[in-house]
C-alpha positions in Angstrom: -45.9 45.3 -2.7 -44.0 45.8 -6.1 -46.7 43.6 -8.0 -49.5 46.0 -6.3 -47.2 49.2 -7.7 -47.0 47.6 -10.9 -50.7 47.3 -11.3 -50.7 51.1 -10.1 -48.6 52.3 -12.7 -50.9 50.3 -15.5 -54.4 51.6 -14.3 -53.0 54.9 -14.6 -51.6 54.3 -18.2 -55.1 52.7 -19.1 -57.1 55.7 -17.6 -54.8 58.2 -19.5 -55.3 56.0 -22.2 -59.2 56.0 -22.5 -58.8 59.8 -21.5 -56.9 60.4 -24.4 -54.4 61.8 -22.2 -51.3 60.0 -22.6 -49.6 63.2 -21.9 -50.3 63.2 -18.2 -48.0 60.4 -18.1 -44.5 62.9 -18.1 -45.0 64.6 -15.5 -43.9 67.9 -16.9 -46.3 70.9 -16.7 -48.0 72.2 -20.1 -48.4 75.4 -19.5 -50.6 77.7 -21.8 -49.3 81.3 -22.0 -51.5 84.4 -23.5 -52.3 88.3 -22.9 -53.9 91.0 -24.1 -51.1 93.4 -25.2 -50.1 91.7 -28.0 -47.5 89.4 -29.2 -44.6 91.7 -28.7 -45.1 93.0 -25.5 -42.5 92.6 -22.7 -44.8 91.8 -20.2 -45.7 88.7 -22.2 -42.1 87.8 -23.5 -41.2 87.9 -19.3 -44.1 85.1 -18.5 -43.3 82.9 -21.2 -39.5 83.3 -19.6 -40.9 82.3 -16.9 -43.0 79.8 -17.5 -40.4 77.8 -19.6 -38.7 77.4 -16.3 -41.5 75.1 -14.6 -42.7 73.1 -18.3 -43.4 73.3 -21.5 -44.9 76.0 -23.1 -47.8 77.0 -25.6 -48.4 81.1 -26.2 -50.6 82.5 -28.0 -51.2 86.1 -28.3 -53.1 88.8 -31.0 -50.6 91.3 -33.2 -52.9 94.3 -32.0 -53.2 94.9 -28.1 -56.2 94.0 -27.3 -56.6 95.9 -23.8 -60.6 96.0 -22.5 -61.8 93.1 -24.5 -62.7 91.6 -21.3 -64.8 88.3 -22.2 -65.1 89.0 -25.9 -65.1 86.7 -28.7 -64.9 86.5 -32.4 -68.3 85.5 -34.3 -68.5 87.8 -37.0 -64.6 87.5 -39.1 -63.0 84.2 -39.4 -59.8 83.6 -36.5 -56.7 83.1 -38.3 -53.8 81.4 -36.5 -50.3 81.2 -37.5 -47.0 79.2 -35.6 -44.3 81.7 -35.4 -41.7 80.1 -33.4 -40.9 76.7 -32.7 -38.5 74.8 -30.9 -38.1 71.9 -28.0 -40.5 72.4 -25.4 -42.3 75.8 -26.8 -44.3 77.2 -29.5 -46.0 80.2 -30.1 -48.9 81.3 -32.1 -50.4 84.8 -33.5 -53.8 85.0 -33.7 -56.3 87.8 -35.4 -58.6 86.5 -32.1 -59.7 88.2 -28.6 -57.6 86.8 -25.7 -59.9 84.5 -24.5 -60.3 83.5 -28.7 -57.1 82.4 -27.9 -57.5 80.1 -25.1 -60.3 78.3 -26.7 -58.3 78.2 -29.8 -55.6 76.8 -27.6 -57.7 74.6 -25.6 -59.9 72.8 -29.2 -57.2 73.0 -32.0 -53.4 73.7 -31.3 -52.7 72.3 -28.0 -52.3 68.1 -28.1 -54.1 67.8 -24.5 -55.3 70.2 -22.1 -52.7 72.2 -20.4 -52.0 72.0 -16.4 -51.8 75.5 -16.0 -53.2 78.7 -17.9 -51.2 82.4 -17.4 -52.7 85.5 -18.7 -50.2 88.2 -18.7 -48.1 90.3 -17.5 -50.3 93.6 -18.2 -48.8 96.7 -18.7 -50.9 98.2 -16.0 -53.1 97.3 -13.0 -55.7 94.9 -13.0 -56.8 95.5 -9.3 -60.8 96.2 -8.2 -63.2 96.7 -10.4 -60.4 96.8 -13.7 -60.8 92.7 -13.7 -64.6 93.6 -15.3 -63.0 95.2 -18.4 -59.6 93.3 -18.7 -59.0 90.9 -21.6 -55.6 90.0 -19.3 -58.0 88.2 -16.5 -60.8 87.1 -18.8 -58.3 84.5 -20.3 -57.6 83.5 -17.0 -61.0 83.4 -16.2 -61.9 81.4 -19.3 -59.0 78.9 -18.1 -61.1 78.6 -14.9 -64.4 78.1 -16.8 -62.6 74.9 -18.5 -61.6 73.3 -15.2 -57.8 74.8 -15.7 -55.6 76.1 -12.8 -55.6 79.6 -13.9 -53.6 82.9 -13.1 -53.4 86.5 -14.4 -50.5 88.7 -13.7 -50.4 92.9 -13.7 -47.6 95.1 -13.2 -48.8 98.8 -12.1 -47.5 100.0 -15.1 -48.4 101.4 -18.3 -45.1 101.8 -20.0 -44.7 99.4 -23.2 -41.0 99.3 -22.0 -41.9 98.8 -17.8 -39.6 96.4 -16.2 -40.8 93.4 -15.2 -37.7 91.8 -13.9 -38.2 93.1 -9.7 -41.6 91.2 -9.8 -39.9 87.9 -11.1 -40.0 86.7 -8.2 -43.5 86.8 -7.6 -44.6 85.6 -10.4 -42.5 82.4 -9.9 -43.9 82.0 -6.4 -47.5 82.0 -7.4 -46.9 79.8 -10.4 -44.9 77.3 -7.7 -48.1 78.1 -5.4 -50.6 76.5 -8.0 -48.6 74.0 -9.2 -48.2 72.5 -6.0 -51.8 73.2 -4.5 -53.9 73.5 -7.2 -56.9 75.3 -7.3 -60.9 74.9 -6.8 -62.6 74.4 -10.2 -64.0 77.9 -11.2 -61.6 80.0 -9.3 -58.3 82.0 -10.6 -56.4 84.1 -9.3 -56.1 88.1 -10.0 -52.1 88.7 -9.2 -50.8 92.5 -9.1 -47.4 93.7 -8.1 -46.4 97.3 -7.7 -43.8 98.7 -10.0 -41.0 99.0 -7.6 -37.6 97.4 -7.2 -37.5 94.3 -5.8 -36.4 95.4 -2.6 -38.9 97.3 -2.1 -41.5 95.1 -2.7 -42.4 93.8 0.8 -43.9 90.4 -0.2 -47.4 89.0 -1.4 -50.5 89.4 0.5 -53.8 87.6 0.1 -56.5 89.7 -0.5 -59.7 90.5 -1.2 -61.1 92.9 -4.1 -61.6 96.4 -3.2 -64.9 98.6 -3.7 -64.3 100.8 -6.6 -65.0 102.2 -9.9 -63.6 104.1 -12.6 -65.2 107.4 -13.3 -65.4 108.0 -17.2 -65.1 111.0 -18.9 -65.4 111.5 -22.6 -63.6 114.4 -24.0 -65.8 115.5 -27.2 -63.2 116.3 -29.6 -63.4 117.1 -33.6 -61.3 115.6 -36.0 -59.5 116.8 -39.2 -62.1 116.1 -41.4 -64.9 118.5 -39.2 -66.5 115.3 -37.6 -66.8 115.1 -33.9 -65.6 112.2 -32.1 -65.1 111.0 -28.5 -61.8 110.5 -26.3 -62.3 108.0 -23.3 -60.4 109.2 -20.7 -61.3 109.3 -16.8 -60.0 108.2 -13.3 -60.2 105.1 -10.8 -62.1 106.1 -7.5 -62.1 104.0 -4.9 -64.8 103.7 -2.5 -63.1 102.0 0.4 -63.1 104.0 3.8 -60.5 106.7 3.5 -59.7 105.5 0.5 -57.3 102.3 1.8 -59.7 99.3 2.7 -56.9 97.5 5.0 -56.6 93.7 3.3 -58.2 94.7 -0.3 -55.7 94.6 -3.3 -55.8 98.7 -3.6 -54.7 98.6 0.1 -51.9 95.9 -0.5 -50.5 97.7 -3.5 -50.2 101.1 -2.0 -48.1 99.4 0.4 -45.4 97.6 -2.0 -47.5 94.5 -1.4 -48.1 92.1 -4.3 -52.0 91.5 -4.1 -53.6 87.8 -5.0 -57.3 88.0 -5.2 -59.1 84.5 -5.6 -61.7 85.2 -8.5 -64.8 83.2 -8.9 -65.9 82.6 -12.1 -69.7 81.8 -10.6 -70.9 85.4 -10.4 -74.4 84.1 -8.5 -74.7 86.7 -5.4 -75.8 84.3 -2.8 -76.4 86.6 0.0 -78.6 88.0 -2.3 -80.2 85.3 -3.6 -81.4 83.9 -0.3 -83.6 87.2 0.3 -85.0 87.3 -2.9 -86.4 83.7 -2.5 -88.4 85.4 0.9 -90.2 87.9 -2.1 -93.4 87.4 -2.4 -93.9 86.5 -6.1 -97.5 84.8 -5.5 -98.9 87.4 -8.2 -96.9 86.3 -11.2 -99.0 83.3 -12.7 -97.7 81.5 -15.9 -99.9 82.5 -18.9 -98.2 79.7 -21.2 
């Protein structure tokens, strides 16, 4: 039995090996840290706290918030990067770069394998329903997904620059224990919101799914010093649900001092959709080429 453990232990060093993945072998987590409000916001000094407690750590995060990039990237400017702290077990880049910039900057040029774990985060402000389209937060998380990586993104329901994050600690740390232990499907994240309460009155984490809703724009025409007119986005989040709850979506969850996880797909195919278009009859449309 101890020679069959021994040969274990060396396949695995050899498949690491050919891998290039000798890293695997300690069996401390890499975890790769980013967000979209920029390098000095407490929301992304708390999950690099936190993470530090479960591995090592690589952040990376832009000088300039970068709130509503969603899935943008740089093609037109060069991305500049630049280490700005380093010391046993973390480092931490800035970057001129969109969040998810940052996770493929991460992912092909700073990080010496691929991490275990990706968290995007914490926002200053919710990322629940229909927010996730527009949020660079969760599109770093999503990109994670995209490249096989567990992957979470974490929200705090507010937009303070100096919101505490400590009451929802706890939940972060439970997620991040969640993953770690369980994993995840390839392609899927997870969307994780937790109301701005004390932690005692937060009454745990719930499971949910994402509700119906959309935000309602409205552009204030405005005119600036100079006589030209410009455009103020403001507007307000309306949510479709019945009676405006939807018992088991996020919104629902939240209102109740319930941390919401939605599991996000990164494969945006509608199948139910899909099946009836494949019953159109498309007979008419012949191929010219």
């Amino acid at each position: 039995m101890l020679l069959t453990w021994g040969y274990e232990i060396f396949n695995n060093f050899v498949a690491c090996l050919n891998r290039g993945e000798m890293g695997k072998l300690n069996t401390k987590p890499l975890i790769l840290v980013t967000n979209d409000d920029g390098i000095e916001a407490k929301g992304l000094l708390e999950l690099i706290r936190i993470a530090r407690e479960f591995g090592d750590v690589v952040a990376i995060s832009a000088q300039v918030p970068m709130s509503g990039m969603s899935h943008a990237i740089t093609i037109k400017v060069p991305l500049r990067v630049k280490l700005v702290q380093e010391e046993a077990g973390f480092k931490k880049y800035l970057t001129n770069g969109t969040p998810v910039d940052g996770v493929k900057l991460a992912f092909n040029s700073l990080m010496e394998r691929q991490p275990d774990l990706v968290l995007s985060g914490i926002n200053h402000g919710s990322n629940s329903s229909s927010s996730i389209l527009y949020s660079g937060t969760m599109s770093a998380a999503m990109e994670g997904a995209i490249n096989h990586i567990p992957s979470i993104g974490f929200s705090l329901l507010d937009f303070h620059p100096d919101a505490d994050f400590e009451p929802g600690g706890n939940v972060v740390r439970q997620v991040i224990q969640m993953v770690l232990e369980n994993g995840l499907p390839d392609g899927i994240c997870l969307n994780v919101n937790i109301p701005s309460v004390s932690a005692e009155r937060i009454k745990g984490i719930r499971m949910c799914n994402q509700a119906n809703g959309y935000w309602k724009e409205e552009f204030e025409k405005r005119t600036d010093p100079n006589g030209q007119t410009y455009y103020w986005l403001t507007g307000f989040f309306h949510n479709r649900e019945p009676d405006g709850g939807g018992v088991g979506t996020d919104e629902w969850a939240l209102k109740q001092h319930y941390a919401s996880v939605v599991p996000i797909n990164t494969d945006l195919t509608a199948y139910s959709m899909l099946d009836k278009m494949k019953k159109w009859d498309l007979t008419s449309v012949k191929n010219e080429g």
